[in-house]
C-alpha positions, 0 to 999 in steps of 0.5 A: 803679422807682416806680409812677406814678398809673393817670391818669399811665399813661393820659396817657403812652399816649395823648400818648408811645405812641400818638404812637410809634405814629403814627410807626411808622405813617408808617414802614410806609407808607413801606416800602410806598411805596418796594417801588411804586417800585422795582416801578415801576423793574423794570417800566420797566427790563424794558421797554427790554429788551424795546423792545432784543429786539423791534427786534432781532427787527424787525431780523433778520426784516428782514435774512433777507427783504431780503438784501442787505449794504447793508441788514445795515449800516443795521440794525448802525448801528440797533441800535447807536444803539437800544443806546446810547439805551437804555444812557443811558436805564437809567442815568438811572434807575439814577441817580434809583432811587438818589436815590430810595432815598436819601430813602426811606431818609432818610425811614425813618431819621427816622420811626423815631428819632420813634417810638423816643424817644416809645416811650423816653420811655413805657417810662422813665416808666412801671411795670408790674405785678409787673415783675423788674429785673435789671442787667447791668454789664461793664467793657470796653476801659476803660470800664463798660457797664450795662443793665437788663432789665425782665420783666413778667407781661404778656409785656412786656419792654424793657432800656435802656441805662444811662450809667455815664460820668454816675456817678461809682463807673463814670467810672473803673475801680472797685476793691473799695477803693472800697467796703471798704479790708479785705476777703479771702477764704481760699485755703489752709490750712497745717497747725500741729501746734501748734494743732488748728484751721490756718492760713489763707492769705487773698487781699486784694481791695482791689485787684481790679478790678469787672469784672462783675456781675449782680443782680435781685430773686432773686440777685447775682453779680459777678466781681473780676479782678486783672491782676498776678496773673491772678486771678479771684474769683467771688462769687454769692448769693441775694437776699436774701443768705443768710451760708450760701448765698454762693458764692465761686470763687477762679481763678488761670490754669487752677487754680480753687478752690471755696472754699465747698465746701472743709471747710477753707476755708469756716470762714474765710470773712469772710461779713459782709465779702462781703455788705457788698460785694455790698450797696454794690456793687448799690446803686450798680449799681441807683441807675443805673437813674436814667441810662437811655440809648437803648432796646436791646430791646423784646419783647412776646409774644417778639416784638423789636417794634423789629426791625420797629418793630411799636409796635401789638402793644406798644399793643395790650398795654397797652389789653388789661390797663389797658382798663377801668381806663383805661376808668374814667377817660375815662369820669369825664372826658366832664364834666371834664379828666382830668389837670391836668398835660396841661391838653388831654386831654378824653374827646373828645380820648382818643376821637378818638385812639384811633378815629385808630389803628384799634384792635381793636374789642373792644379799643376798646370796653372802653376808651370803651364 
């Protein structure tokens, strides 16, 4: 990922993350807002059941004191009719409790799509220090499935979801053909007393299906399937790849073979061939980075904050490390805009923000100082 201009930063946390945060926000109170009211209806509900209990109490202490079977009978039709009325009544709100959740839940749903697109579109656009990359891709029911995880020093991390269907290599099943037209690996060795060195039996790839594959800035790894034969090949390897460290599994229904720790088989192996493969292949999985989907994760600390949509712990995280650099900036600002593209983002404007979300005091005084 590129690295954006710190002013760029800056403009994306105040108009992108802190506008996630509003939302977050409003989502909070909302929550709070709604256990009120369904406190509210508990109470409520408790009462008619003890407006029920206390005339059928009134009721009985009246029965035992006058007697009399006339009486018995006027107080049966009492409080039969208490009953109905207060049946009707409870399912009244019954009926408006569900109303009622079903636009608090209405509410929920749309202050929280808010805050995760800003919250998307902050984490797409920037790029933190010293952040690993690492892409995950599976084929599954016919189609390909890629994420790309980002891990940052600053106990930050968020993966995305990434649109294969919009590449044209993963729009389709993806054979090793694609990439290589020869392309083998050895599987046994026959001996020939003829020669002093065997014979190599080789399995042809250009027909496996990519099936899965992983790659980060330490290492790769890709598993190649072929139906026909029930077969699968294992590849793995350093990043940088290293000719002498590559790891390849060849499986074929319960038999596995180890073929780069077998004396005889290692030899053989076509090493250039299989890191021209895994080359082209992490460089298609990689350039998908550009097709980011819908955000799938966000941890700060260890912390899912989209669980809870807890967008301050990720907004304070960010003030803590970029504060004074971000400090720097506003503070040049007070006589001038900072950045030409936003045409609006004054001091007074980032200040005001910012004492709008009530943050950490210390926090907020390295920032405007």
């Amino acid at each position: 990922m590129e690295t954006i201009d710190l002013s760029e930063h800056l403009w994306q946390f105040v108009n992108n993350l802190l506008e996630s945060l509003r939302y977050a926000e409003n989502l909070h109170k909302i929550q709070e807002e709604s256990i009120d009211k369904l406190q509210e209806y508990d109470t409520k509900k408790k009462r008619l059941s003890e407006f029920l209990e206390s005339i059928n109490k009134l009721s009985k202490r009246l029965e035992d004191d006058l007697n009399s079977q006339t009486v018995s009978t006027a107080i049966e039709k009492i409080q039969s009719f208490c009953k109905m009325a207060i049946e009707e009544v409870n399912a009244k709100l019954e009926d408006e409790l569900k109303r009622e959740v079903a636009s608090i839940n209405e509410r929920l749903s749309v202050e929280k799509v808010k805050s995760q697109r800003l919250l998307e579109k902050y984490l797409q656009s920037v790029d933190f220090p010293s952040v690993e990359r690492s892409f995950k891709l599976s084929y599954m029911n016919g189609v390909y499935v890629c994420q790309v995880k980002y891990n940052s020093p600053m106990g930050i991390e968020y993966t995305f979801n990434l649109l294969c269907h919009e590449s044209k290599p993963f729009s389709d099943v993806l054979r090793v053909s694609y990439f290589l037209d020869e392309i083998r690996i050895p599987v046994a060795v026959s001996s020939n007393w003829m020669r002093r060195k065997g014979t190599a039996k080789f399995e042809k790839l250009s027909n496996y299906v990519v099936k899965d594959a992983e790659f980060s800035d330490k290492h790769s790894y890709v598993v190649l399937f072929e139906e026909e034969a029930n077969s699968l090949v294992i590849i793995s390897s350093p990043f940088p790849e290293e000719k002498n460290l590559i790891g390849i599994n060849y499986v074929e229904g319960d038999n596995r073979l180890d073929i780069t720790s077998s004396q005889e088989l290692f030899p053989f192996i076509e090493r250039d061939e299989i890191i021209s493969l895994l080359s082209k292949l992490r460089k298609e999985v990689t350039s998908l980075e550009d097709k980011k989907g819908t955000l799938k994760e966000v941890r700060v600390e260890g912390q899912d904050i989209l669980e809870n949509m807890n967008i301050r712990k990720l907004a304070d995280k960010v003030l803590e490390h970029y504060g004074q650099q971000f400090r720097k900036l506003v503070v040049e600002s007070k006589e001038r805009e900072i950045l030409a593209k936003s045409g609006k983002l004054t001091y007074s404007a980032i200040q005001q923000r910012l004492k709008l979300y009530h943050f950490d005091p210390e926090l907020l005084s390295s920032f405007l100082a």
